[in-house]
DRENVOPA-487580 format. One record per residue: residue in three letters; x, y, z of N, C-alpha, C in turn. Coordinates in nm, 3 decimals, padded with zeros to 5 digits. Layout:
<tivexs>
  rest      n_x      n_y      n_z     ca_x     ca_y     ca_z      c_x      c_y      c_z
   ALA        X        Y        Z        X        Y        Z        X        Y        Z
...
</tivexs>
This chain:
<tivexs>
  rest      n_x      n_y      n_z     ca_x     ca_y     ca_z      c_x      c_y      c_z
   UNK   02.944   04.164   03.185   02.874   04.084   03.088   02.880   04.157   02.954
   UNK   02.903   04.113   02.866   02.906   04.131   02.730   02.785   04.091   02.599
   UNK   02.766   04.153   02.532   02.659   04.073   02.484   02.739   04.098   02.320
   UNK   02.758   03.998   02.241   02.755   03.882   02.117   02.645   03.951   02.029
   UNK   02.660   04.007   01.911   02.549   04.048   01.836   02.534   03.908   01.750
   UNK   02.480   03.902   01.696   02.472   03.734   01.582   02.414   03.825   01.452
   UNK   02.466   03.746   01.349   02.396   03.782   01.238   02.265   03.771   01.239
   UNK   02.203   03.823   01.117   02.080   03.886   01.085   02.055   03.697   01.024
   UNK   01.935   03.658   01.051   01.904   03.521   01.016   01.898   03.586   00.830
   UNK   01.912   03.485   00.777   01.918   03.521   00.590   01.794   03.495   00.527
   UNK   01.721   03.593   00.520   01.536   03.622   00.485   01.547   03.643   00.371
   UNK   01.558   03.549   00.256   01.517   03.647   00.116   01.364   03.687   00.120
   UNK   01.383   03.785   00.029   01.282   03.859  -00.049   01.182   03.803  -00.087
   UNK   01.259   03.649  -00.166   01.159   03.566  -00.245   01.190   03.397  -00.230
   UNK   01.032   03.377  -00.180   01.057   03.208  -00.095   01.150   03.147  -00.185
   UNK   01.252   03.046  -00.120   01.300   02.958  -00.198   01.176   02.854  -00.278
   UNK   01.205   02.820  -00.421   01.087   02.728  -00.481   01.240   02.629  -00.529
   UNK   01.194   02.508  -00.545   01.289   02.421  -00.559   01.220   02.391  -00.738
   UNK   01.135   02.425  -00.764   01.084   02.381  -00.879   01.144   02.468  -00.982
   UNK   01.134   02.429  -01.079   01.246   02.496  -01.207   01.142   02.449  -01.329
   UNK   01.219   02.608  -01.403   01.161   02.573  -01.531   01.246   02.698  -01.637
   UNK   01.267   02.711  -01.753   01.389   02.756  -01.814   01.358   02.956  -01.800
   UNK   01.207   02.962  -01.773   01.205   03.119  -01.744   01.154   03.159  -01.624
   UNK   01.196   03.087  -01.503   01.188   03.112  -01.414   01.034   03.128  -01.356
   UNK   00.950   03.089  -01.379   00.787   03.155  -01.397   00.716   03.047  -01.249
   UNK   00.772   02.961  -01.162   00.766   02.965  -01.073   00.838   03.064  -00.980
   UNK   00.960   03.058  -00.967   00.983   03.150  -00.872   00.936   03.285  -00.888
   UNK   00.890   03.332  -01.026   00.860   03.485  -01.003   00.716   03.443  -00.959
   UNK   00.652   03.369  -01.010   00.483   03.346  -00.859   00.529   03.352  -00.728
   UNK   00.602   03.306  -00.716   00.625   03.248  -00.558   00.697   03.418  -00.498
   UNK   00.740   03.488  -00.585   00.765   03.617  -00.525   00.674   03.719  -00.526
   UNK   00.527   03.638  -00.525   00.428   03.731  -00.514   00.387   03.727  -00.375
   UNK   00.404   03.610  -00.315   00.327   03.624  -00.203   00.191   03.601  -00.129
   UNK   00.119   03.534  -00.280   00.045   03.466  -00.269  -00.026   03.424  -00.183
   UNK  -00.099   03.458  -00.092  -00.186   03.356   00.045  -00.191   03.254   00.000
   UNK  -00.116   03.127   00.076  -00.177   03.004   00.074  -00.352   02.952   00.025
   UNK  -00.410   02.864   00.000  -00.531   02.873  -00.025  -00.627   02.960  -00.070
   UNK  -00.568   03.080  -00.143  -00.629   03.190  -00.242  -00.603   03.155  -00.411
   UNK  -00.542   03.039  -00.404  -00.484   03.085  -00.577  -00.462   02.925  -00.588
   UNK  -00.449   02.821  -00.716  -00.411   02.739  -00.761  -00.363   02.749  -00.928
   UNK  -00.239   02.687  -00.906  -00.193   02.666  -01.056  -00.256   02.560  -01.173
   UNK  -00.296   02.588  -01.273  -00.430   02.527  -01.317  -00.325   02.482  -01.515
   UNK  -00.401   02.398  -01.565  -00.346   02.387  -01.685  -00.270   02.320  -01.730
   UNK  -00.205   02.319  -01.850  -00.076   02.252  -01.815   00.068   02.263  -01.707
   UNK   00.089   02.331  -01.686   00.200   02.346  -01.561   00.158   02.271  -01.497
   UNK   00.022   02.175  -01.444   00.027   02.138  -01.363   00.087   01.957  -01.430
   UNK   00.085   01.950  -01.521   00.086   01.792  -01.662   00.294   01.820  -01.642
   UNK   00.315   02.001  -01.671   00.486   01.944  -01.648   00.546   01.917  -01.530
   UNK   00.495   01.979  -01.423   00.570   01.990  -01.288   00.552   01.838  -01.286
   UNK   00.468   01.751  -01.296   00.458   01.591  -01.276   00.532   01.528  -01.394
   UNK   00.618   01.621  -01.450   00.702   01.512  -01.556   00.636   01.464  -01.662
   UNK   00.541   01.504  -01.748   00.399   01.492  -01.819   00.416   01.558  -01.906
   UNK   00.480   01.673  -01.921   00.498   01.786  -02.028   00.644   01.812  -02.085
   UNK   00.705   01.801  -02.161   00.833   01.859  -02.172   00.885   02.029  -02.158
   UNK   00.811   02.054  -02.181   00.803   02.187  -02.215   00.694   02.260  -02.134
   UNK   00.728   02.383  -02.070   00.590   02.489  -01.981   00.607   02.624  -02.092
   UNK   00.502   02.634  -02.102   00.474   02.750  -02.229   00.428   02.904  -02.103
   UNK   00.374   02.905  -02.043   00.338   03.008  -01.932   00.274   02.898  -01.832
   UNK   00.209   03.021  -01.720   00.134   02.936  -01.578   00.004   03.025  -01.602
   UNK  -00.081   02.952  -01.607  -00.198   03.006  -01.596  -00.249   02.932  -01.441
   UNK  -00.306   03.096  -01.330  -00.322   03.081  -01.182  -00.505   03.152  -01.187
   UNK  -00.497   03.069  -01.065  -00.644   03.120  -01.062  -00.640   03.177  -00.948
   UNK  -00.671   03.255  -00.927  -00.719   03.342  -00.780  -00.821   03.416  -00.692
   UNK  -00.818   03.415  -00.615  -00.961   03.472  -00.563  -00.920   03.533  -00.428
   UNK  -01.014   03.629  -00.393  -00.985   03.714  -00.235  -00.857   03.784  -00.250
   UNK  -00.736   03.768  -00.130  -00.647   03.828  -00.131  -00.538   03.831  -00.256
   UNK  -00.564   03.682  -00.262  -00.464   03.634  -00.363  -00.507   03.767  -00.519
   UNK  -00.615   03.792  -00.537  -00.689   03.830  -00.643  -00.633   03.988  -00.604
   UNK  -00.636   04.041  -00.496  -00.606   04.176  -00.483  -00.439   04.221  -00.488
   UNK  -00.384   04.155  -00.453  -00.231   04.128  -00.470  -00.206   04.120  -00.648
   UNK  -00.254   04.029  -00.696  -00.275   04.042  -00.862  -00.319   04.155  -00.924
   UNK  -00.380   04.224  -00.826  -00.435   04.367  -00.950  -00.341   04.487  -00.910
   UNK  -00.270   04.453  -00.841  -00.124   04.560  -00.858  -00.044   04.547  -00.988
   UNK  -00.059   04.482  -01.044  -00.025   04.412  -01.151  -00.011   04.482  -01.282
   UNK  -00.185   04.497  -01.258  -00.215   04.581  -01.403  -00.398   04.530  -01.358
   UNK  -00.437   04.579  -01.434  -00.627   04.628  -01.442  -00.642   04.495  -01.532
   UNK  -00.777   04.449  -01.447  -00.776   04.330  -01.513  -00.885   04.358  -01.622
   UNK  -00.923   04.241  -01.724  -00.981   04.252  -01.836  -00.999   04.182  -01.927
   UNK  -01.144   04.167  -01.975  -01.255   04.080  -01.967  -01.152   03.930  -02.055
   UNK  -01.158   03.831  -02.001  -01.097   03.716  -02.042  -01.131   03.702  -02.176
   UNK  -01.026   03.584  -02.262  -01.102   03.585  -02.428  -01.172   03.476  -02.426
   UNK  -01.206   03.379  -02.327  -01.319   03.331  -02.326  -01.465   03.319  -02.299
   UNK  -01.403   03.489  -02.278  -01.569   03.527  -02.249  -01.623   03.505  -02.059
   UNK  -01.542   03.427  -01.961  -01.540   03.366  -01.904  -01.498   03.415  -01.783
   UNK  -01.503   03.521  -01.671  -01.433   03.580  -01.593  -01.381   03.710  -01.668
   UNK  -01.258   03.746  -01.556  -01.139   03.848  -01.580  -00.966   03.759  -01.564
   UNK  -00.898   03.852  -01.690  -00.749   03.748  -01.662  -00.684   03.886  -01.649
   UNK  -00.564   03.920  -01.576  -00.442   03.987  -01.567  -00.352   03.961  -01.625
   UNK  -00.291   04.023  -01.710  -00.148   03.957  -01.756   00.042   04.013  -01.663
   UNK   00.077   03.902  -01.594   00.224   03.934  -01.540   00.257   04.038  -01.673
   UNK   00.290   04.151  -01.564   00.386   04.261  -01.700   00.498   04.225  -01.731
   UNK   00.588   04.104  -01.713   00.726   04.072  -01.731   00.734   03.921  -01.707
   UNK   00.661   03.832  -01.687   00.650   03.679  -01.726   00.505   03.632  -01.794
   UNK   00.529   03.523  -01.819   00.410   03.460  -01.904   00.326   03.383  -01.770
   UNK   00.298   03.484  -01.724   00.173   03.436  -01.648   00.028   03.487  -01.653
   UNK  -00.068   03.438  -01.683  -00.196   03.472  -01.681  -00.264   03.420  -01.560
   UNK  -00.337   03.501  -01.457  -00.407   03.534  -01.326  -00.553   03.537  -01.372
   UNK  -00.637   03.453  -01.383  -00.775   03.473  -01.398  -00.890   03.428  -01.262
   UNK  -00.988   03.509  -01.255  -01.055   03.511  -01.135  -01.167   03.418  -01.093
   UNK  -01.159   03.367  -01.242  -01.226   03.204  -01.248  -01.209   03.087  -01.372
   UNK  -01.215   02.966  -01.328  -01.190   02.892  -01.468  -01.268   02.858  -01.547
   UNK  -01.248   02.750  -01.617  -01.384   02.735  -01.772  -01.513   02.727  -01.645
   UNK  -01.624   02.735  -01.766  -01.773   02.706  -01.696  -01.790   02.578  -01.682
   UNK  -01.826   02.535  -01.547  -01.851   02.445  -01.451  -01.692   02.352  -01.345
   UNK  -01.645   02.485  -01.365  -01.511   02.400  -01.291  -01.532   02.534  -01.160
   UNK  -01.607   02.499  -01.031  -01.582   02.571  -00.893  -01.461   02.635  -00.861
   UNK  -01.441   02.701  -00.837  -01.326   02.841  -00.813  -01.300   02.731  -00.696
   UNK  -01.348   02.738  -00.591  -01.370   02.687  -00.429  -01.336   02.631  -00.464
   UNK  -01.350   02.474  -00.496  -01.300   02.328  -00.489  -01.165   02.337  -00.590
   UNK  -01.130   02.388  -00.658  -01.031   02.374  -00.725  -00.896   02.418  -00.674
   UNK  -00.930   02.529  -00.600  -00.857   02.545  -00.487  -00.813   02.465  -00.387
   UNK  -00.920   02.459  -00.321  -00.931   02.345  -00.216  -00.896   02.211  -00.193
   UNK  -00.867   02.160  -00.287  -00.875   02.040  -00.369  -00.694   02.014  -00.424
   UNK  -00.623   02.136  -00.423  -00.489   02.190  -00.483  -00.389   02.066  -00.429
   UNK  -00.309   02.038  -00.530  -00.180   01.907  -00.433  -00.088   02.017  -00.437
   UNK  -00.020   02.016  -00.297   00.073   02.132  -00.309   00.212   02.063  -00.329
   UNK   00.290   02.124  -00.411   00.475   02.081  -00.465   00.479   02.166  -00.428
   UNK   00.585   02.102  -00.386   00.683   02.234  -00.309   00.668   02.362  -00.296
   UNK   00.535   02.407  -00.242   00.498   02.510  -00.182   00.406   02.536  -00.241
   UNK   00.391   02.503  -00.368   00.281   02.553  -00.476   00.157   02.537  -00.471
   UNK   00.049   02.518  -00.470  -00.054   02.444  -00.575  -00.070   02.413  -00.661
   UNK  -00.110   02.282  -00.698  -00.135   02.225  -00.827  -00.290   02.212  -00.865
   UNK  -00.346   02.248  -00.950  -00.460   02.154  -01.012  -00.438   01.975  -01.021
   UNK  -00.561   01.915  -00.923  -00.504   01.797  -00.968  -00.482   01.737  -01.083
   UNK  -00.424   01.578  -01.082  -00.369   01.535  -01.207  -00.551   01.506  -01.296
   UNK  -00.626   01.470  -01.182  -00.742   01.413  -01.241  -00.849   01.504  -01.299
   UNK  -00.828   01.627  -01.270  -00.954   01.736  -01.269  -00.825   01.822  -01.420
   UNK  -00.694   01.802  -01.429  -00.681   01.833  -01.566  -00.704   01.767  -01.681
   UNK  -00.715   01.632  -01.625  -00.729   01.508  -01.740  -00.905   01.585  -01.762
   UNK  -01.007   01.566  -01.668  -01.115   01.595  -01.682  -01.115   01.727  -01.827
   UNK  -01.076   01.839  -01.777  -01.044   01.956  -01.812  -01.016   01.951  -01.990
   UNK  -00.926   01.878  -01.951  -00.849   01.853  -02.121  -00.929   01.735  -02.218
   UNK  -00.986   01.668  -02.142  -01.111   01.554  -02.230  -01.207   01.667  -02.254
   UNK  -01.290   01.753  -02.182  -01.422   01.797  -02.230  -01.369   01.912  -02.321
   UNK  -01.223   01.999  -02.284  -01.152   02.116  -02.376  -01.159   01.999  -02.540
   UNK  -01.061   01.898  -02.549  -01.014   01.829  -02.674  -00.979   01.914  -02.760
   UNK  -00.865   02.010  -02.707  -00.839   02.081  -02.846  -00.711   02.053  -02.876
   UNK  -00.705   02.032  -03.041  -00.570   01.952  -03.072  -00.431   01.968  -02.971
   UNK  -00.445   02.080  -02.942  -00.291   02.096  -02.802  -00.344   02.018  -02.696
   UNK  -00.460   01.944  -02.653  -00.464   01.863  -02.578  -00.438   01.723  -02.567
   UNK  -00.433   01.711  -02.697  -00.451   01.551  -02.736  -00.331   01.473  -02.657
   UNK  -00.212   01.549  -02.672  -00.092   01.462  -02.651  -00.085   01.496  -02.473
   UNK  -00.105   01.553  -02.429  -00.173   01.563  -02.297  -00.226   01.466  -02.216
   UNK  -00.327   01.433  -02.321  -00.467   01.322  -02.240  -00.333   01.191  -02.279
   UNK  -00.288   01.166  -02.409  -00.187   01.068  -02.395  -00.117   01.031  -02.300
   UNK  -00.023   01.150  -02.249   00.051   01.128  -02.179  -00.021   01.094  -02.051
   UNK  -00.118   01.122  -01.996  -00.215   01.120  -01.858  -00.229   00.965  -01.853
   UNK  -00.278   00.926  -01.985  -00.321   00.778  -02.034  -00.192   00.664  -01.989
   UNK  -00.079   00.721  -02.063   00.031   00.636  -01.994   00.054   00.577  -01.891
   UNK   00.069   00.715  -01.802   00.104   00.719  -01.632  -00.035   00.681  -01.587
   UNK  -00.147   00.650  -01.633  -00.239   00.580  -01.566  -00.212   00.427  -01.606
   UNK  -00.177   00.418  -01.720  -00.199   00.268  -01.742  -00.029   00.190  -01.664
   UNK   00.067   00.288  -01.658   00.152   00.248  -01.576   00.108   00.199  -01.414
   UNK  -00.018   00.288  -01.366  -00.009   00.282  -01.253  -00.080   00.182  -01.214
   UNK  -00.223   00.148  -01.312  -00.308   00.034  -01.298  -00.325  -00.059  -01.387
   UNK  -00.258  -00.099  -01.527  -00.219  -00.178  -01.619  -00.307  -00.108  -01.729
   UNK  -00.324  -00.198  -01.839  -00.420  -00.192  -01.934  -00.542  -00.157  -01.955
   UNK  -00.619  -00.152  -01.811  -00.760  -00.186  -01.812  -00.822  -00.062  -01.731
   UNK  -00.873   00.042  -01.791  -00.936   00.156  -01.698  -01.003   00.141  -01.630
   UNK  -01.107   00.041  -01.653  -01.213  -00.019  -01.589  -01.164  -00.065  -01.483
   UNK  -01.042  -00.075  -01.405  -01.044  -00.081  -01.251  -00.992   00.034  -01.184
   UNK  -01.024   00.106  -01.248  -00.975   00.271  -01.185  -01.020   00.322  -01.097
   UNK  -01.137   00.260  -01.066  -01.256   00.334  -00.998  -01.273   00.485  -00.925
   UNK  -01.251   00.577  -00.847  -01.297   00.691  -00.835  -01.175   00.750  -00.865
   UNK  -01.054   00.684  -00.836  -00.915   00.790  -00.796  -00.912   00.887  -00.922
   UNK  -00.950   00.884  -01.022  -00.943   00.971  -01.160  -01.057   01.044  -01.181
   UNK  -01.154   01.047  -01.117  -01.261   01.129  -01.123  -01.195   01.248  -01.066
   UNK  -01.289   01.355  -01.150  -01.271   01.507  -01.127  -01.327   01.527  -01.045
</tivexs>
């Protein structure tokens, strides 16, 4: 009897992400390693990955527990400029890691709550629209537009039959 060695099955390093963007700033998250259900992608990234944004400027992630301890290999985190938590900054992409979001948005449910693309988490579409109405800062405006569109695409003219699906 003889025994057949077989190749080594082909394990990268770093999950395949099918999602794209021109500086790579998904796949270098996704080569963190991230625990599932520790972290959600929050902000706009979540307005481009849905075709909403032309352009991704960085990923701003939220994290907590493991996900949060994996992030402070990073670099030492420190005090957010909104006064608002702690943020990390990626030493080599435009990612910002903060350990909670604006005041009154639950760490827990925002998480929890995450639509996952292709492997990711997202902030939902409805809790950024929320997000970006009570923020209203001129970089939001064209945002809530675009949200406005793809809603009125999805249910016509009339918000008033929207009923919960857009609640935060």
């Amino acid at each position: 009897m003889s025994l057949t060695l077989l190749p080594a099955p082909d394990v990268s390093p770093t999950p395949r992400v099918l999602l794209t963007d021109p500086a790579g700033l998904f796949t270098t998250l996704a080569a963190l390693h991230l625990p599932r259900g520790c972290y959600v992608i929050c902000g706009s990234a979540a307005l481009y990955i849905r075709g909403l944004r032309a352009r991704l400027g960085d990923l701003d992630v939220l994290a907590t527990g493991p996900a949060w301890d994996i992030v402070t290999t990073l670099g030492a985190p420190c005090p957010a400029l909104s006064g608002h938590g702690l943020v990390i900054h990626h030493p080599h992409a435009a990612i910002e890691f903060v350990d909670r979001w604006t005041p009154g948005w639950p760490t827990e449910r925002l998480i929890a709550t995450a639509d996952l693309i292709d492997g990711l988490p997202f902030m939902r579409l409805g809790d950024v629209l929320a997000w970006k109405q009570a923020a209203r800062r001129p970089k939001d405006l064209p945002d809530i537009a675009a949200v406005d569109r793809l809603r009125r695409t999805w249910t016509g003219p009339h918000p008033a039959t929207l009923g919960r699906r857009w609640a935060a």
